[in-house]
C-alpha positions as CSV (number, residue, x, y, z in Angstrom):
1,X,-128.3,-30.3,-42.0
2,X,-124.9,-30.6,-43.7
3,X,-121.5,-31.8,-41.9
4,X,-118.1,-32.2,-43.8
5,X,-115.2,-33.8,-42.9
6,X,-111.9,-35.3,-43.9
7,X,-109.6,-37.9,-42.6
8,X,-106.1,-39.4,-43.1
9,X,-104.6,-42.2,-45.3
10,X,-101.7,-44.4,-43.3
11,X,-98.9,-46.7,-44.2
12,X,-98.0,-49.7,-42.2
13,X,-95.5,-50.0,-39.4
14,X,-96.3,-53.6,-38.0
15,X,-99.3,-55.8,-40.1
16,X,-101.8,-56.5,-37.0
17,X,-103.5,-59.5,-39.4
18,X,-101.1,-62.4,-37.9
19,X,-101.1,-61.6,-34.1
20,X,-103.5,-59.0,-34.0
21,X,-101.1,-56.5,-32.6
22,X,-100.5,-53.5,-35.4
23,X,-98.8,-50.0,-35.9
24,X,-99.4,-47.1,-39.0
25,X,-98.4,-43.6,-39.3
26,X,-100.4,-40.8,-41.0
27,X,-99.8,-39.6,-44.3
28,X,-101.1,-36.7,-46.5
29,X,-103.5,-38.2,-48.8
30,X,-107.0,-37.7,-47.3
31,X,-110.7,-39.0,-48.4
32,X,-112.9,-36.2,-47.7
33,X,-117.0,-36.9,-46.6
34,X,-119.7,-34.9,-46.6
35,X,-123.0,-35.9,-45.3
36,X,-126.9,-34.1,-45.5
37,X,-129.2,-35.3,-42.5
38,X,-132.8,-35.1,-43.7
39,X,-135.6,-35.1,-41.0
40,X,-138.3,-37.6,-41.8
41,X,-135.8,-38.8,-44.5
42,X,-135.7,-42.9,-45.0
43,X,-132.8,-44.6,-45.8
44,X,-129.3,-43.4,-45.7
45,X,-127.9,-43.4,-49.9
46,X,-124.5,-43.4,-50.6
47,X,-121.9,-41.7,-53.4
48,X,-118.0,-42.6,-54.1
49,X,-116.9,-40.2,-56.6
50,X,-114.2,-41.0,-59.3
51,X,-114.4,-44.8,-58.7
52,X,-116.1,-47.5,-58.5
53,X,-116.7,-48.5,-55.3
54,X,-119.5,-49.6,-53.2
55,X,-120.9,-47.0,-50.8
56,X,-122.2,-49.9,-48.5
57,X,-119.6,-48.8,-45.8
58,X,-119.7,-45.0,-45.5
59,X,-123.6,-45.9,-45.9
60,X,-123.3,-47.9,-42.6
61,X,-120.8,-45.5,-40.4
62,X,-123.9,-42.8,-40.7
63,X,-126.5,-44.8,-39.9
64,X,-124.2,-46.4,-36.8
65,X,-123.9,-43.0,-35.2
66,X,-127.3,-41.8,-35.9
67,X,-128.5,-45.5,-33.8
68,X,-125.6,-44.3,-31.3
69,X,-127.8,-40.8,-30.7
70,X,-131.1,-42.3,-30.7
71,X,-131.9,-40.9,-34.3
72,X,-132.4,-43.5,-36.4
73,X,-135.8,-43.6,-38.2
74,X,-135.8,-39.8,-37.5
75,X,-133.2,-39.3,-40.2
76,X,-132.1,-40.2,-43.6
77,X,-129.9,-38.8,-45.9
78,X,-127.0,-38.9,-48.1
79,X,-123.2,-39.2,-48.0
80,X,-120.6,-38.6,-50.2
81,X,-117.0,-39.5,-50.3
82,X,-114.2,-38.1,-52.6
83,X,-110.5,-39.4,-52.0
84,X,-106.7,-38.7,-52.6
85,X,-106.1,-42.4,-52.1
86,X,-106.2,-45.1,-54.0
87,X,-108.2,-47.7,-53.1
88,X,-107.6,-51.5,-52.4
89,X,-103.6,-50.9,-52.1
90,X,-103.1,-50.8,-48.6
91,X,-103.0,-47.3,-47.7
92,X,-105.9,-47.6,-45.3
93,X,-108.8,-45.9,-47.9
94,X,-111.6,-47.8,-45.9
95,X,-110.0,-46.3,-42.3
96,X,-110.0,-43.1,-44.0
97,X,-113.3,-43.7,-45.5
98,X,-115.2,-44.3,-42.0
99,X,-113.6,-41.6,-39.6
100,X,-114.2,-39.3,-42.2
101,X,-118.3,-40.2,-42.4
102,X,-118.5,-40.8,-38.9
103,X,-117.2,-37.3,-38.5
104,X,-119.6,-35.6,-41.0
105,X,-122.2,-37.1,-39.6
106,X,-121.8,-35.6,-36.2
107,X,-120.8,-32.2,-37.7
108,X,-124.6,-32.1,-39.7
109,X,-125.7,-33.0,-36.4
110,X,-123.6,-29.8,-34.9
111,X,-121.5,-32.1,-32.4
112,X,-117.6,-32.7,-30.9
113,X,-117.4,-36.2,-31.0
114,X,-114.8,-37.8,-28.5
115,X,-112.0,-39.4,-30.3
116,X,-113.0,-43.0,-29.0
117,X,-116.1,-42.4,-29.7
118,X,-115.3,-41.9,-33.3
119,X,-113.1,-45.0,-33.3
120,X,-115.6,-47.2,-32.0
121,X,-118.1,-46.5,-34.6
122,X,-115.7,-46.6,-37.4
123,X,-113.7,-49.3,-36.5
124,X,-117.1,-51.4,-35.3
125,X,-118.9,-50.5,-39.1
126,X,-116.1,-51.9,-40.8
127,X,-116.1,-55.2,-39.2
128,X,-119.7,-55.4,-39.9
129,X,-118.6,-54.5,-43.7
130,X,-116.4,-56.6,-44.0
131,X,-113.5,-54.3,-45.5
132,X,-111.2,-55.5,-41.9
133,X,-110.7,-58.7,-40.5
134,X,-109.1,-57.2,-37.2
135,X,-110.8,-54.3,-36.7
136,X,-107.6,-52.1,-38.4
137,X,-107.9,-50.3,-34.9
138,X,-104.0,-49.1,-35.8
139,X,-105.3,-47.9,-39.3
140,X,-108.2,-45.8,-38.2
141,X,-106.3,-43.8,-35.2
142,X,-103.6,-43.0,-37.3
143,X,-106.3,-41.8,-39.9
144,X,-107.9,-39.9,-37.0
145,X,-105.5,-38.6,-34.6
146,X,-102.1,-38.5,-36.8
147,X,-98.7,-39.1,-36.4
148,X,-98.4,-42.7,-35.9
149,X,-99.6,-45.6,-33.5
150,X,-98.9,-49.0,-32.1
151,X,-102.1,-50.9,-31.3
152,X,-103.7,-54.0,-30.1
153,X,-106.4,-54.5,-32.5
154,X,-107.9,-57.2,-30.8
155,X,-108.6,-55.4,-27.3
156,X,-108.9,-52.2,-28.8
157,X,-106.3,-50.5,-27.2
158,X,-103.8,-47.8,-28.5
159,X,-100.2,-49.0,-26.8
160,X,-98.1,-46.0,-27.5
161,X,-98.6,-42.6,-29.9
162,X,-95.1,-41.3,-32.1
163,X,-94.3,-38.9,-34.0
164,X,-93.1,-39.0,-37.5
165,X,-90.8,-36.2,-38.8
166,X,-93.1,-34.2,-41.1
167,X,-90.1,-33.1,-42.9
168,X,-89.7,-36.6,-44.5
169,X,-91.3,-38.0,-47.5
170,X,-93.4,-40.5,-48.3
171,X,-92.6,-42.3,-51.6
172,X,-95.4,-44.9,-52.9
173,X,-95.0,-47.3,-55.5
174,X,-98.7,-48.6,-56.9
175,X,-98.1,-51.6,-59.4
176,X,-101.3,-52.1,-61.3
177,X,-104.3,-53.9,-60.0
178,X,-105.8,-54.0,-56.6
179,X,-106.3,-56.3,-53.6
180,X,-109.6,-56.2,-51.4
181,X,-109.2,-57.6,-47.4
182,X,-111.7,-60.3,-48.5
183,X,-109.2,-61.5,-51.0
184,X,-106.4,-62.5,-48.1
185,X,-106.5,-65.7,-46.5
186,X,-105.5,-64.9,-42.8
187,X,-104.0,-68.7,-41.8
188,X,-101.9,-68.3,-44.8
189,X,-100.0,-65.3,-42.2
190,X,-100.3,-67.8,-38.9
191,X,-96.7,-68.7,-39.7
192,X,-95.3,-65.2,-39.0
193,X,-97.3,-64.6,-35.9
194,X,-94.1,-65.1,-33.6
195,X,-91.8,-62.9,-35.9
196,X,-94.1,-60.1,-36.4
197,X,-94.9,-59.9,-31.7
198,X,-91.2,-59.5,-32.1
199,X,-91.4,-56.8,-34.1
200,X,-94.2,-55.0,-32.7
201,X,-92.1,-55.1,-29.4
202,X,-89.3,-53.3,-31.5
203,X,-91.3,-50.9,-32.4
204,X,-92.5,-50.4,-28.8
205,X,-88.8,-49.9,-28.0
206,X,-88.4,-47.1,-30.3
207,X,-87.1,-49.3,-34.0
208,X,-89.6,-48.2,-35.9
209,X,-88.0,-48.0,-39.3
210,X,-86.5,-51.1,-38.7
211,X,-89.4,-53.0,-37.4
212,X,-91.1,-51.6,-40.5
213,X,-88.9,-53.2,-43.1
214,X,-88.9,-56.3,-42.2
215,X,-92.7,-56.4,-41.5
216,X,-92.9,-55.2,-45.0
217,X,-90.4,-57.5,-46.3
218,X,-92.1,-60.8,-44.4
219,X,-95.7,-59.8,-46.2
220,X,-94.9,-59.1,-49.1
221,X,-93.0,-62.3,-49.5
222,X,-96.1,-64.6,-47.7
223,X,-98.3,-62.6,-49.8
224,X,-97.0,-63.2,-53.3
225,X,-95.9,-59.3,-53.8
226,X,-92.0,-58.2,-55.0
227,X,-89.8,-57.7,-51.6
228,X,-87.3,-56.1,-54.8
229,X,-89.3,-53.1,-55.0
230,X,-88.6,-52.1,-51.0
231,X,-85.0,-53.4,-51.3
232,X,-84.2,-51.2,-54.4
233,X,-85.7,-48.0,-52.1
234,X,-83.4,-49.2,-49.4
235,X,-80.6,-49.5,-51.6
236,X,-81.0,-46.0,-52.9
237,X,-81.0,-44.5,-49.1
238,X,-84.5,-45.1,-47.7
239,X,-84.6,-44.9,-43.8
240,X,-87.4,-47.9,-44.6
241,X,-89.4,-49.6,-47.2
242,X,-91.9,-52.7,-47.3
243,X,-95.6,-53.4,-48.3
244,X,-98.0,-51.8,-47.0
245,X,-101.7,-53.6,-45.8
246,X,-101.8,-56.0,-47.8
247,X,-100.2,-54.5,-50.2
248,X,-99.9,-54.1,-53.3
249,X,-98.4,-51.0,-52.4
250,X,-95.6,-50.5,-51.1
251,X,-93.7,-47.7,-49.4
252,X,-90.4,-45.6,-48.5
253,X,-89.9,-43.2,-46.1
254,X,-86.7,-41.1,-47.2
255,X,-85.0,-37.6,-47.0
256,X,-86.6,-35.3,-49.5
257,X,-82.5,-35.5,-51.3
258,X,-83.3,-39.4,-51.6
259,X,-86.7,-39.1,-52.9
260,X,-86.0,-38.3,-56.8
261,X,-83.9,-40.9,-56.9
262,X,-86.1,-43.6,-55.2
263,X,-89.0,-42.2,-57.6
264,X,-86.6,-42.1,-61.0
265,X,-85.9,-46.2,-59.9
266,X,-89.7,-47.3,-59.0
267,X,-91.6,-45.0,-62.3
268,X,-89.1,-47.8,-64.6
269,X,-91.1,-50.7,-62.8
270,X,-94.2,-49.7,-64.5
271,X,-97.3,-48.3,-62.9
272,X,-97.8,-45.5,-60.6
273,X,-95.5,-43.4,-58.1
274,X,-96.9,-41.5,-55.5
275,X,-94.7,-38.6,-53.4
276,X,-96.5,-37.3,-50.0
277,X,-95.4,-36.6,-46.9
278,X,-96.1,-38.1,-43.0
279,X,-99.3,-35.6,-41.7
280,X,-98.8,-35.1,-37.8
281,X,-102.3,-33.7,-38.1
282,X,-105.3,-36.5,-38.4
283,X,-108.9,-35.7,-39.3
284,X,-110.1,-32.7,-39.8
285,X,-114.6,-31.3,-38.9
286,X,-115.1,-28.3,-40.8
287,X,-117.4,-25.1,-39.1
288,X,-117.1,-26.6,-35.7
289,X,-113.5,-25.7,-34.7
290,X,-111.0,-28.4,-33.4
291,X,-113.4,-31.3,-33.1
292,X,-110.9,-32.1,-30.5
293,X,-110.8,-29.7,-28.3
């Protein structure tokens, strides 16, 4: 039995690691799963393709929903990942990464899963992994459903669903190297637990762009990456810019006229530029129709 699926990256609106509360919006980059359920198999062996990355976690989201149906022991398998994103930057890869194999796995198994059903297994296998420290609730629903979110990561709760103008762009700026959720030390983001509930509520109230600049601008100063990046963006007629996760990534969102010229300024800074575009649609179950439905 085979399943396939694929499921958004997402930028940050509001970092949830100080307070717990978090927001992210979809974007077109996607990591794509696809699983093969083996009756009588043992074990469940996993594949990244293109890097070099543990499969530990996409090994762990299909064996959490075969336990979840009752199937475990009956079943082993393989999955495999390929991905659009990058990984370790900030752009939500491991979100991506677990919807994606949570959703393959019920498509071998020829079944709709409910969207919080889907949450809850991804968001619950990469606690257990490791790759979060909150859960990344706000992460994984904009990966899954689109469009963008405001969460409380901590009760698990999605506050408020928006939607993002597909017609803008997403510009990405990737300086070189990589930074893994085990790397960050949370008390060392205590301090701006006060500013960033402020800004959540902002968001709330409708000032996203805003809300997300300054987020991105507090991080990335806490957490040792260059604020000049964002402002250069802004200063070239972004709508918003700041880091992204953890960074090091970090990201403008920008009428398509501003993009060349944000892109033209970020490529002289060295490493990688990245042009996509917000994705009102999340994840995507192939040969079973609108999984949501």
């Amino acid at each position: 039995m085979r399943g396939r699926a694929s499921a958004c990256g997402s930028a940050t609106v509001i970092n949830a690691l100080s307070c717990g509360k978090g927001g992210a919006f979809a974007v077109e980059l996607r990591v794509e799963a696809e699983v093969e359920l083996v009756e009588g198999g043992k074990g469940v062996k996993g594949e990244v393709r293109g890097v070099r990355e543990s499969p530990s976690l996409v090994e762990r989201c299909v064996r959490k929903v075969l336990e979840k149906k009752g199937l475990e022991g009956e079943y082993g398998g393989r999955v495999r990942t390929t991905s659009e994103l990058p990984v370790a930057v900030g752009l939500s890869s491991s979100s991506a990464a677990s919807n994606a194999a949570v959703l393959a796995t019920f498509a071998a198994l020829g079944e709709r899963p409910r969207p919080g059903e889907v949450l809850e297994l991804a968001v619950q296998a990469s606690l257990e992994e490791g790759v979060t420290l909150t859960g990344a609730l706000d992460d994984a629903a904009a990966s899954l459903l689109g469009g963008g979110v405001l969460t409380d990561n901590l009760r698990r709760r999605i506050l408020k669903r928006f939607e993002v103008d597909p017609g803008l762009e997403v510009v990405i700026h990737l300086p070189p190297g990589k930074l893994y959720t085990s790397q960050v030390r949370r008390e060392e983001l205590l301090p701006l637990r006060g500013m960033v509930e402020e800004l959540h509520r902002q968001a709330l109230r409708g000032n996203l762009w805003g809300a997300m600049t300054v987020n991105g601008l507090l991080h990335a100063c806490v957490l040792g990456h260059d604020p000049s990046v964002a402002l250069e963006a802004l200063s070239l007629g972004a709508l918003a810019a700041g880091l992204t996760g953890k960074g090091p990534a970090t990201v403008a969102v920008c009428e398509p006229s501003r993009t060349r010229w944000i892109r033209k300024a970020w490529e002289k800074r060295g490493g990688k530029v990245l042009v996509t575009r917000p994705s009102p649609v999340g994840a995507k179950m192939e040969c079973l129709g609108d999984w949501r439905s």
